[in-house]
C-alpha positions as CSV (number, residue, x, y, z in Angstrom):
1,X,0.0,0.0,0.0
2,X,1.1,3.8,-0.5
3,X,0.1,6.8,0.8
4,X,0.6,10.8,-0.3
5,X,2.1,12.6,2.6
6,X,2.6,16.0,2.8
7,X,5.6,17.4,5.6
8,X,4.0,19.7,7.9
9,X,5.8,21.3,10.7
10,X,4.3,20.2,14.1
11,X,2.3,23.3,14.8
12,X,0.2,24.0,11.7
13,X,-2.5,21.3,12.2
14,X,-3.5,23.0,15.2
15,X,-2.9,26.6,13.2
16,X,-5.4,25.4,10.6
17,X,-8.4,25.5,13.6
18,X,-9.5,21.1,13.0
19,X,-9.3,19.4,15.2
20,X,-8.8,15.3,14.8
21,X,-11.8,13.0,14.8
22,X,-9.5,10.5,16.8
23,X,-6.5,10.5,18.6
24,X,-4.6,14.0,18.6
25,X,-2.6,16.6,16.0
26,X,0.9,16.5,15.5
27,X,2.6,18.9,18.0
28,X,5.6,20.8,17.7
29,X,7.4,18.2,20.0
30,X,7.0,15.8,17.2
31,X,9.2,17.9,15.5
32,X,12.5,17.3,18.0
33,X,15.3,15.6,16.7
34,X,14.8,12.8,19.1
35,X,10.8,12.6,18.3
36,X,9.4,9.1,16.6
37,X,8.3,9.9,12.9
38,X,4.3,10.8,13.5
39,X,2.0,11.2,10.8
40,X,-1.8,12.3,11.3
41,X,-4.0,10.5,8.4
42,X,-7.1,11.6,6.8
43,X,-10.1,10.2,7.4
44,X,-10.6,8.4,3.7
45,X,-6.8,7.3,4.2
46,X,-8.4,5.1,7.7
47,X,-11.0,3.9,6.2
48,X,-9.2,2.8,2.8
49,X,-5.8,1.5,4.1
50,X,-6.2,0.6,7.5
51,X,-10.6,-0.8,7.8
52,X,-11.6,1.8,9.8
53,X,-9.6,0.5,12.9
54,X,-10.3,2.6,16.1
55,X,-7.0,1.8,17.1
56,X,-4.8,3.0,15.0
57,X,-4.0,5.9,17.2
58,X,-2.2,3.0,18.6
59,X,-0.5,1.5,16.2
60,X,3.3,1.7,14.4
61,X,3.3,1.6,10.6
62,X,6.2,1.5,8.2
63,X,6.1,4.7,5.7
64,X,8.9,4.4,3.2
65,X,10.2,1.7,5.4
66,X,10.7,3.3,8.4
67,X,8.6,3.2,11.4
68,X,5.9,5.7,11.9
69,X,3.7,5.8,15.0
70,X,-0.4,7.4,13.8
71,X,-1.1,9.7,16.6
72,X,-4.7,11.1,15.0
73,X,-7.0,11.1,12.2
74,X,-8.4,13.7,11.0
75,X,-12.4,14.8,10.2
76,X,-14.0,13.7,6.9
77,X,-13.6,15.8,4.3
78,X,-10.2,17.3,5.7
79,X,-7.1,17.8,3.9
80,X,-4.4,19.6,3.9
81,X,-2.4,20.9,1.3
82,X,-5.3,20.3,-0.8
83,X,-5.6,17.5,-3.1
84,X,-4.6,14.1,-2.3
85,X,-3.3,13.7,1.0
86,X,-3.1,10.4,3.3
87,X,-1.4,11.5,5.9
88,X,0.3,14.5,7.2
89,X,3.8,14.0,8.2
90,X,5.5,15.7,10.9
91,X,9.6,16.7,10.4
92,X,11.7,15.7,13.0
93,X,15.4,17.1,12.8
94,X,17.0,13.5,13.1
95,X,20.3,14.4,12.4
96,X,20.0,17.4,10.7
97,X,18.1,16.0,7.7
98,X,14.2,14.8,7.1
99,X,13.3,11.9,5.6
100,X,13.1,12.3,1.5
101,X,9.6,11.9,-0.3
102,X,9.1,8.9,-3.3
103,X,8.4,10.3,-6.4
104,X,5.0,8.3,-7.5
105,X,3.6,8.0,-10.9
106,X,1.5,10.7,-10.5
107,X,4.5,13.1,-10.0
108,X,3.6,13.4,-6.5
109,X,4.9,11.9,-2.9
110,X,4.4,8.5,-1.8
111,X,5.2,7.0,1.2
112,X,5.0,2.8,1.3
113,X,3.2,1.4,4.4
């Protein structure tokens, strides 16, 4: 499965006014260099990739091969940039570099789960 993910720094979710539908927004401590990579999805990318499960607040997925822990998902209808987004990905510093986006067919970025 793939996903389009968007970087976002930790604060602009909140910024934006929405608030999730489950779970909570990324926060500007996911953007510390020692943060996990967190990712808040959108509410068709729950119900598409991952049946709707209630606990996948809870749960580590691989993006790109590297673990990613979903903190929230975000309200029907909700996206952000515009267009199509799975998943809003936080940037943490990890050694002074960010984890680089897959180009996909489409001329977008993907993400593998």
């Amino acid at each position: 499965m793939r996903l389009q993910a968007a970087y976002v720094s930790g604060g602009l979710l909140r910024e934006l006014g929405v608030p999730p539908m489950m779970g909570r927004l990324l926060t500007p401590r996911d953007d510390t260099p020692q943060a996990p990579l967190t990712a808040a999805i959108s509410f068709g990318a729950w119900q598409r990739v991952f049946g709707g499960d209630p606990g996948i607040t809870h749960r580590e997925v691989k993006l790109n091969g590297t673990p990613c822990n979903i903190v929230g998902v975000m309200p029907r209808g909700f996206q952000f940039p515009p267009g199509e987004v799975d998943a809003s990905l936080a940037r943490p510093g990890r050694d002074g570099s960010t984890m680089k986006p897959v180009p996909n067919a489409r001329g977008g970025n993907s993400h593998g789960t």
